[in-house]
C-alpha positions as CSV (number, residue, x, y, z in Angstrom):
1,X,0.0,0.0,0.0
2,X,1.7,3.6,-0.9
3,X,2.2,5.9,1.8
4,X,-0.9,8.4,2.9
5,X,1.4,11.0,1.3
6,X,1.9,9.5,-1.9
7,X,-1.8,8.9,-2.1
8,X,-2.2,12.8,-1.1
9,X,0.0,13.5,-3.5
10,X,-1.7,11.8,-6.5
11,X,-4.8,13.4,-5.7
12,X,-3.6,16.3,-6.2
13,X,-1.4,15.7,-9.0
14,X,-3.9,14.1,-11.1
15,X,-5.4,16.9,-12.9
16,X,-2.8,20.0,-12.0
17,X,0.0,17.6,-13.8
18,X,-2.1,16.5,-16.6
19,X,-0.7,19.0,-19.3
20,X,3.0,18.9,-18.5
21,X,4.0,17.5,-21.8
22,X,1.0,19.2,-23.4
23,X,1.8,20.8,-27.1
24,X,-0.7,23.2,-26.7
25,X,0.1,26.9,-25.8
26,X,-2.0,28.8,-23.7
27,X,-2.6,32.6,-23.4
28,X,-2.3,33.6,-20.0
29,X,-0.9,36.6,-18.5
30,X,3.0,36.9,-18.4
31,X,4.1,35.3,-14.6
32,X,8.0,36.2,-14.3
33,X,10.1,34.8,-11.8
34,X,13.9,34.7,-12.1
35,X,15.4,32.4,-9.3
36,X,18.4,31.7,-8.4
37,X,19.5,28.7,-5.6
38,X,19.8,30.7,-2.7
39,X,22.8,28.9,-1.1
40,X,24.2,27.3,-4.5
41,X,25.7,30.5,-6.0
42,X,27.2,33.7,-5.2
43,X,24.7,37.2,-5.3
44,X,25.4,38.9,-8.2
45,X,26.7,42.0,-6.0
46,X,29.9,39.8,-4.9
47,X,31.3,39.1,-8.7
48,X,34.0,41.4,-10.3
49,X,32.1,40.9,-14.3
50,X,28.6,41.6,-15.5
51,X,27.0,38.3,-16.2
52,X,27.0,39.0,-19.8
53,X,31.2,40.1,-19.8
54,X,31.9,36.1,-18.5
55,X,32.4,34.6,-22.5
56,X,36.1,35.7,-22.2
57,X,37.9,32.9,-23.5
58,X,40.8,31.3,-21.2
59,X,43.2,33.2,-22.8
60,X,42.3,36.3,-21.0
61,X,42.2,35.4,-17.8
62,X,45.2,36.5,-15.5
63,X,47.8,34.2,-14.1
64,X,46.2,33.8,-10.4
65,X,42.7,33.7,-11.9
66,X,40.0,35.3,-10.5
67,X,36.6,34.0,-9.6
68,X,33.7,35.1,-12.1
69,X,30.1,34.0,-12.5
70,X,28.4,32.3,-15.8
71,X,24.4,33.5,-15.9
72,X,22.5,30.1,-17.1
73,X,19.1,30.4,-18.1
74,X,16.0,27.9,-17.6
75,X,12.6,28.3,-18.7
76,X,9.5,26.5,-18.1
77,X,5.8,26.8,-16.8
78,X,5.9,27.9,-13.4
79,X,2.7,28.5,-12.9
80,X,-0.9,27.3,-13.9
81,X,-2.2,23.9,-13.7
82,X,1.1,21.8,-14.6
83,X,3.2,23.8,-12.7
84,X,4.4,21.0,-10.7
85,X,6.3,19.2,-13.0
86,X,7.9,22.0,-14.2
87,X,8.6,23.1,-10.6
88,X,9.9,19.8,-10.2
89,X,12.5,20.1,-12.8
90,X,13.6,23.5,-11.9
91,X,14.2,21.5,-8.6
92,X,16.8,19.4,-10.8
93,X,18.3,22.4,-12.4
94,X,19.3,24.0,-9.0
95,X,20.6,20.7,-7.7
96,X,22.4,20.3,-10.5
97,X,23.9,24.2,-10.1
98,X,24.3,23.6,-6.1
99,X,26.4,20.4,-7.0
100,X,29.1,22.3,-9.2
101,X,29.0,25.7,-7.2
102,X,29.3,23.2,-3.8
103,X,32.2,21.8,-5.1
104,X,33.8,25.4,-5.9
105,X,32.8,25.9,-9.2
106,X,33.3,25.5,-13.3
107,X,37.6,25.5,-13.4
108,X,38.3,27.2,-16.7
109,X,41.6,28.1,-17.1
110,X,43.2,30.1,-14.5
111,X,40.0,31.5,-14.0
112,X,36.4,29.5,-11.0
113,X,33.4,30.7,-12.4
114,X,30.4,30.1,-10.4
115,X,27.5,29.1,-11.4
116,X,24.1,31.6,-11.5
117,X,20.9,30.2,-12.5
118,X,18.0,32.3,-13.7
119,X,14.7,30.9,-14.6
120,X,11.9,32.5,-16.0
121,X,8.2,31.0,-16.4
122,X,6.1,30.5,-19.9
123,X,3.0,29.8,-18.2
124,X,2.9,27.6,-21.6
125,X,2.3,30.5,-23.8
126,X,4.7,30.8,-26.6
127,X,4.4,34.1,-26.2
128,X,5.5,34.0,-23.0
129,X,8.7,32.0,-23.4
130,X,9.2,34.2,-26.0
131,X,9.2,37.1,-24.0
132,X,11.3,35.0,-21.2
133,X,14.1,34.3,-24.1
134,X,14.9,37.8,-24.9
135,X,14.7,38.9,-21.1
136,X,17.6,36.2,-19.9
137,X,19.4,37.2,-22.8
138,X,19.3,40.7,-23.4
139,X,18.5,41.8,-19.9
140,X,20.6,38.7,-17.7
141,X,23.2,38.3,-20.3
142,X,22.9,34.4,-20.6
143,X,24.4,32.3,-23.2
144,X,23.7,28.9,-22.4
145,X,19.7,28.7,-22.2
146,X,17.4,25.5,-21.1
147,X,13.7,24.6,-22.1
148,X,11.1,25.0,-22.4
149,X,9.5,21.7,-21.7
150,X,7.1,22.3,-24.3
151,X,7.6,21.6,-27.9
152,X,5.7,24.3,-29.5
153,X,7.8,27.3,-27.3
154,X,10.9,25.7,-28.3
155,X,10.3,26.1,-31.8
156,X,9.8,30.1,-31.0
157,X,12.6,30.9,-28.8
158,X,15.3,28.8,-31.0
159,X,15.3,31.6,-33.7
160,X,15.6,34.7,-30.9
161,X,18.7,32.4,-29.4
162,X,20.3,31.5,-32.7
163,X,20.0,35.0,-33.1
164,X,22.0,36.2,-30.5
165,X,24.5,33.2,-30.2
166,X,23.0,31.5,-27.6
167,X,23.1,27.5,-26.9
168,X,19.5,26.0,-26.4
169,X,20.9,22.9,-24.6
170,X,17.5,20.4,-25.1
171,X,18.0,19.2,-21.0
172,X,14.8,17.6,-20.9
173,X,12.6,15.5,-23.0
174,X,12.6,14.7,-27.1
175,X,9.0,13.1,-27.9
176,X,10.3,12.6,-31.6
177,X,13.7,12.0,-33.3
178,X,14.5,13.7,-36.4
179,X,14.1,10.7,-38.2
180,X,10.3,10.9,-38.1
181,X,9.2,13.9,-41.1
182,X,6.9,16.2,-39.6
183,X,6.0,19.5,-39.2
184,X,6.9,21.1,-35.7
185,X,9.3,18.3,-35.0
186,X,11.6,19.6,-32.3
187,X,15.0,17.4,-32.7
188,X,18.4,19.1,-33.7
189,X,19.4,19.3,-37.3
190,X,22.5,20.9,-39.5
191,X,20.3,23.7,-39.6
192,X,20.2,24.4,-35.9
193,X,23.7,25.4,-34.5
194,X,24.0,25.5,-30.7
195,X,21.0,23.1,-30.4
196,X,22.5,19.8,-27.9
197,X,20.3,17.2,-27.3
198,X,20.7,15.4,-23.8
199,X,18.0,13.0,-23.6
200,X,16.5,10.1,-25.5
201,X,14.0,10.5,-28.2
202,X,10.7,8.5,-27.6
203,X,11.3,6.1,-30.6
204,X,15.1,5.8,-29.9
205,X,13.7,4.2,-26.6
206,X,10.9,2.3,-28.1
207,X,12.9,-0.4,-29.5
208,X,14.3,-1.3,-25.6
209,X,11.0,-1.6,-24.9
210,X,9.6,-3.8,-27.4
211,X,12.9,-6.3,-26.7
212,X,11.4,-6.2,-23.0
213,X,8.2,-7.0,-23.8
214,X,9.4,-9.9,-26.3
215,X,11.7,-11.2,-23.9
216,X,8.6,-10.8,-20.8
217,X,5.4,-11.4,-22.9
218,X,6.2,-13.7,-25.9
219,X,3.2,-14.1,-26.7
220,X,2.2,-10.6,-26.8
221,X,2.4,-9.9,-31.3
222,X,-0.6,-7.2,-31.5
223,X,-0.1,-3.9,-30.0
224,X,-2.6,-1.1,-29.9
225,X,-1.4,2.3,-29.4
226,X,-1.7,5.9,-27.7
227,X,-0.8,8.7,-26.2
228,X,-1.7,12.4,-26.0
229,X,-2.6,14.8,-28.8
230,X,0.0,16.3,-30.4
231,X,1.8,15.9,-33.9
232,X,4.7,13.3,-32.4
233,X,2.0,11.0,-31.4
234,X,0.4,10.6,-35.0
235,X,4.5,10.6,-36.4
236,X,5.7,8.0,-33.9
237,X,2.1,5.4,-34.8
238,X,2.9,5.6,-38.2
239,X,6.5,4.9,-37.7
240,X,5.7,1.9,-35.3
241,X,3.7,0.2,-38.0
242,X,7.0,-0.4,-40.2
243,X,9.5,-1.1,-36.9
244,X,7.1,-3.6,-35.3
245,X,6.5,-5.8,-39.0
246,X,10.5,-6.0,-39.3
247,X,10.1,-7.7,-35.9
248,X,7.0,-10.1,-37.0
249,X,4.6,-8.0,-34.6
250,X,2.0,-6.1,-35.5
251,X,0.0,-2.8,-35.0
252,X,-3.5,-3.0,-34.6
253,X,-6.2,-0.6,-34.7
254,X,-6.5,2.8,-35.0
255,X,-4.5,5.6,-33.0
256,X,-6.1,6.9,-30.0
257,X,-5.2,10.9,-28.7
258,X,-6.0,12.1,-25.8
259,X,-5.9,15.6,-24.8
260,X,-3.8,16.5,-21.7
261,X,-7.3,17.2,-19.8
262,X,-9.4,13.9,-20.6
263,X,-11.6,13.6,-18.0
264,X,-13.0,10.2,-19.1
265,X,-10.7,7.6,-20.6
266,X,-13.0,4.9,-21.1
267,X,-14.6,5.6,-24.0
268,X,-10.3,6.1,-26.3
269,X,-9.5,2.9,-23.7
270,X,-12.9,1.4,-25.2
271,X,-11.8,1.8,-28.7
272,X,-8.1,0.6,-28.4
273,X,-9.4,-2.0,-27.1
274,X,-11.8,-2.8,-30.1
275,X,-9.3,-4.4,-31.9
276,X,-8.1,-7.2,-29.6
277,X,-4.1,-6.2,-28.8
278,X,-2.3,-8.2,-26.7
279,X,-0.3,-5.4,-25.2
280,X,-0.7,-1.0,-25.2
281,X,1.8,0.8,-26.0
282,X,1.7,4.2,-24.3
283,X,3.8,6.5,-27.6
284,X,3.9,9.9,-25.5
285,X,2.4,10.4,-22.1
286,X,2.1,13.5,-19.6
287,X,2.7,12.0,-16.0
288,X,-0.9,10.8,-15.8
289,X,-1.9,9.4,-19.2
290,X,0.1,6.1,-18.7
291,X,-1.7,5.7,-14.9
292,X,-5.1,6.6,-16.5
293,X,-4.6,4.0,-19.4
294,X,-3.7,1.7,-17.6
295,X,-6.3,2.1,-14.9
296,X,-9.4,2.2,-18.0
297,X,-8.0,-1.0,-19.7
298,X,-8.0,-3.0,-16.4
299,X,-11.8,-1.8,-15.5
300,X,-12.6,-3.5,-19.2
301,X,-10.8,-6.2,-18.5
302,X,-7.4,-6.2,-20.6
303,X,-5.0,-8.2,-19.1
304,X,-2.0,-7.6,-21.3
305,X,1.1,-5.3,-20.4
306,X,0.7,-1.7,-20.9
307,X,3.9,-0.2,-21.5
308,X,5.5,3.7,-21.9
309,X,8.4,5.0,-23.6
310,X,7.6,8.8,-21.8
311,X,10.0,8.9,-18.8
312,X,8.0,7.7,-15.6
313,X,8.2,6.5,-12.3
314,X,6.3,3.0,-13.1
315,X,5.2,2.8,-9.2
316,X,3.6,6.8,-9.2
317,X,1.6,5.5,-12.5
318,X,0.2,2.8,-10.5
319,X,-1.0,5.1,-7.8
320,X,-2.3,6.9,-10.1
321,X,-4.2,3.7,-11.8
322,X,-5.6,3.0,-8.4
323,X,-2.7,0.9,-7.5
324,X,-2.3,-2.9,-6.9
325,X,-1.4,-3.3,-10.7
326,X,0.9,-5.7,-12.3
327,X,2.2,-6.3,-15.5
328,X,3.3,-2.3,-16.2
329,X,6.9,-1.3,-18.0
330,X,8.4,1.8,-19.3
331,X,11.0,4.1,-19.6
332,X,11.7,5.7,-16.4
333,X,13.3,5.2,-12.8
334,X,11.6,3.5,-9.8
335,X,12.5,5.6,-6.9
336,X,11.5,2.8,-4.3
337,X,13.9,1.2,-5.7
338,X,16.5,3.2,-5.3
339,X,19.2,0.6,-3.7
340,X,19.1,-1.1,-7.5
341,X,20.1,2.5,-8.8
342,X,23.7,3.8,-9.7
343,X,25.3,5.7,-6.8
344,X,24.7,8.8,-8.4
345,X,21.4,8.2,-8.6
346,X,21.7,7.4,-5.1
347,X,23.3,10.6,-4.6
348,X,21.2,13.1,-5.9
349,X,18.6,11.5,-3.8
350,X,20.2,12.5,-1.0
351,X,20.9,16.0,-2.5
352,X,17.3,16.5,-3.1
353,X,16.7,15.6,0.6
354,X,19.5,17.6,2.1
355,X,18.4,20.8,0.2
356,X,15.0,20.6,2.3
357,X,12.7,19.9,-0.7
358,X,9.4,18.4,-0.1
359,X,9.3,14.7,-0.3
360,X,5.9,15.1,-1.7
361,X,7.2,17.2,-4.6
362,X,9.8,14.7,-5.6
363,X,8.8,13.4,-9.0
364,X,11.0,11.2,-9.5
365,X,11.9,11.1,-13.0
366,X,11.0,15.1,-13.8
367,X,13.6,16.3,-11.1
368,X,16.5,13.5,-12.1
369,X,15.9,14.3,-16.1
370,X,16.3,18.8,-15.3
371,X,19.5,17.4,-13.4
372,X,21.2,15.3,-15.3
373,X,20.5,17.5,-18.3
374,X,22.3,20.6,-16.4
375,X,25.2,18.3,-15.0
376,X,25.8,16.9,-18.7
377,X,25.4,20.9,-20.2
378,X,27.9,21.9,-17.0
379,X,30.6,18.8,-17.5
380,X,30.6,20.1,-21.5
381,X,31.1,23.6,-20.5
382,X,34.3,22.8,-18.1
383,X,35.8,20.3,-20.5
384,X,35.4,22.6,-23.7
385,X,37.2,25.5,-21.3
386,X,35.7,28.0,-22.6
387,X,31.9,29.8,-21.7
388,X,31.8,31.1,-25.4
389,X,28.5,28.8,-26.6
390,X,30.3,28.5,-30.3
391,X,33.4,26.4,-28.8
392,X,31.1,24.7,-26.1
393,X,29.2,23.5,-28.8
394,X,32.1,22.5,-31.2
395,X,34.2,20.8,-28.3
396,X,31.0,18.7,-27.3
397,X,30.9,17.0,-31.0
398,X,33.7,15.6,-30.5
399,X,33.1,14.4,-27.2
400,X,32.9,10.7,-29.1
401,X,35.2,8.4,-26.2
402,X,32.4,6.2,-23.9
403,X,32.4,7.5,-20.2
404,X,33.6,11.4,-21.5
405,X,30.8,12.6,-19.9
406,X,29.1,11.4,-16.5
407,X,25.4,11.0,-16.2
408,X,23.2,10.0,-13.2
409,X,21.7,7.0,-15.0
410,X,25.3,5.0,-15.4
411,X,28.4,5.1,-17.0
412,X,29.7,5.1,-20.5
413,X,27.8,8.1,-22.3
414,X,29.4,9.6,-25.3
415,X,28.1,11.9,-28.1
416,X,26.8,10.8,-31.5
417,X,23.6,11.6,-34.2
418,X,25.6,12.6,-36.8
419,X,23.7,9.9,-38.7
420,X,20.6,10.2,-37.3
421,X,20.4,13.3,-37.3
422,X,23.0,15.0,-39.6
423,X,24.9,16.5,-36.9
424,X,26.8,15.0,-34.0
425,X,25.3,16.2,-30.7
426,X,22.8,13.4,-29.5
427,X,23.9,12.1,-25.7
428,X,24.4,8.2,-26.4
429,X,24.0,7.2,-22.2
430,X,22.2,4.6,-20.3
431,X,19.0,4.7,-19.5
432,X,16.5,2.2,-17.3
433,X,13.2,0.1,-17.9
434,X,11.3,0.2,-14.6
435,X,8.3,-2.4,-14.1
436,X,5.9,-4.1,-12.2
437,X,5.7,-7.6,-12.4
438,X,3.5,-10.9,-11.9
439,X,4.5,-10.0,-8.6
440,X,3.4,-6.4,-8.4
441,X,6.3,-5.0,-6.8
442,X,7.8,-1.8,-8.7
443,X,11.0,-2.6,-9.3
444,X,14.2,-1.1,-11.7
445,X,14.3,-4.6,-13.8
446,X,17.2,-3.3,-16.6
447,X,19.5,-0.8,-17.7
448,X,19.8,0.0,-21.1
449,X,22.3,2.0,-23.2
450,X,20.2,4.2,-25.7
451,X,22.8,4.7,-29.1
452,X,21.8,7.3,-31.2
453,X,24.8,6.7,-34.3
């Protein structure tokens, strides 16, 4: 039985976190808040340079070094109704800036810079994080920006940071690789310099998953699928139909979107359903849609796996399913089991905890995803030596030795995608399948490296 707070917690979640991965823009009101960890980083009164004077190269710097600060910017929806996720991986972005600043700082050359971090909220308006771009960068003087966590406003605010030689470091989530043609898609190309991807594209994962579930649930060959309403989800169901034939499976019925507010999912579970699958693949998911799914297909009586390729804590979507579930896998972490986790896994567990955040808040996966995505975008920017974005980002292509760069999920990660993708800057790291079993215990069953060539 989950704790009384983790049930208080769902309740809460269920509808305020059901548009975190929504595509959809709103139009509310510009929100701004700039924050900055209060004890990771120094006040801006106490450094020597203007946040925007801190691209000098190494060069430069004199021969005892002095200590300077590098402005990093973040952007995401702080407020309205999926605020919490987003909070949640702001809360990774200032662990992630209290780890480096903790342990004195970014050394480049002679020269410590500490880290500040600035984050400004969308309130998922593209407007808004349109509005937030050219406020870090021609107010704060940053030069290294983050987000947004939604696809549509990262579309906007590349062109304003391409503009001004900015990096747009992609830290958190890629629903849809730039092998899949469509209109809005989000992945880097040639023809967006200073665009790093850290994270996994939904169908580079998908293939884990389908091994799983081949190597779990032989006789599982029909698989319906979902997810919510966006453009990805109708690119990645039309790509699945060719992937899963080449493995003798097969993709029934037709594809079922739901928005990021569905109220009801019985009547898109009832059609999925319609055409007999043995297993449900969930393509794209906010926090709640795989939960939801999973909880409508087991009122109507499907007993087949319902997977995820969305990262998620597989043990939070069966609270919110209703819990006692088995026979649930995805893409994602399992923070109960943490003692099955890499130490630093382990570690920024105890970071989380020792910087007084809420246990209730701690979403697994969104908060570890905003971290790791900083630490990899921090590592680059201390290897490259230099916090001019045009060498960062040349100096991180050829970052092509396993284990150059460290990443909470394990060891080995490299960069690659210059065939993918046409450009080499995809992380190639390990990632994790987390599941719950015949014997419905959540559990962190395998660790998979995710190669992107």
């Amino acid at each position: 039985m989950k704790k009384t707070l983790v049930i208080i917690l769902t309740l809460l979640l269920a509808l305020g976190l059901a548009s975190v991965f929504a595509v959809g823009c709103g139009e509310e009101e510009s929100t701004e808040t700039t924050v900055a960890p209060t004890d990771t980083s120094e006040a801006p009164t106490e450094t020597t340079e203007a946040p925007t004077e801190t691209t000098v190269a190494p060069t430069d710097t004199t021969a005892t070094g002095e200590e300077r600060e590098l402005s990093i910017g973040g952007i995401a929806f702080l407020t309205g109704p999926g605020a919490a996720g987003a909070m949640a991986c702001k809360a990774g972005w200032e662990l992630a800036t209290a780890k480096i600043n903790d342990a004195g700082g970014l050394k480049i050359g002679n020269d410590t810079y500490k880290v500040k971090l600035l984050v400004e909220d969308d309130a998922m308006s593209v407007d808004q994080a349109a509005t937030a771009a050219q406020k870090l960068i021609h107010q704060d003087g940053v030069t290294f920006l983050m987000g947004p966590l939604v696809d549509a406003c990262k579309n906007v605010i590349y062109p304003i940071c391409a503009e001004a030689g900015v990096m747009l470091a992609n830290v958190d989530t890629c629903n849809a690789s730039a092998q899949l043609k469509y209109e809005g898609n989000t992945d880097l190309s040639p023809e967006r310099p200073l665009f790093p991807r850290f994270h996994y594209a939904n169908d580079e994962i998908i293939p884990y998953l389908i091994d799983y579930m081949e190597e779990n649930y032989p006789d599982a060959k029909k698989v319906a699928v979902c997810g919510v309403q966006e453009e990805c989800t109708v690119a990645l169901y039309e790509w699945l139909e060719g992937m899963l034939a080449a493995r003798g499976l097969e993709r029934v019925g037709q594809l079922e979107q739901m928005a990021a507010d569905t109220a009801d999912y019985v009547p898109p579970v009832t059609r999925l359903l319609s055409s007999n699958p043995d297993a449900i693949l969930v393509a794209v998911s906010t926090p709640t849609t795989w939960g939801f799914v999973s909880k409508a297909s087991r009122e109507l009586g499907f007993k087949g796996p319902v997977m995820c390729a969305t990262h998620l804590d597989v043990d939070f979507a069966n609270t919110i399913a209703g819990g006692g579930n088995i026979d649930m896998f995805g893409a994602g972490v399992c923070m109960s089991d943490l003692a099955s986790l890499p130490p630093q896994m382990q570690d920024a567990h105890a970071e989380y905890q020792a910087k007084g955040y809420s246990a209730a808040d701690e979403i697994a996966d969104v908060y570890l995803v905003g971290y790791n995505g900083l630490w990899v975008l921090l590592q680059t920017i201390e290897k490259a030596q230099s916090v001019d974005p045009q060498v960062v980002y040349e100096e991180y292509q050829k970052m092509t030795e396993p284990g150059v760069l460290q990443t909470l999920w394990g060891d080995g990660a490299y960069v690659g995608g210059l065939e993918s993708t046409g450009v080499n800057a995809v992380l190639n790291y390990p990632y994790w399948i987390n599941a719950i079993g015949s014997d419905g215990v959540a559990k962190n069953v395998q660790q998979v490296f995710v190669r992107v060539p």
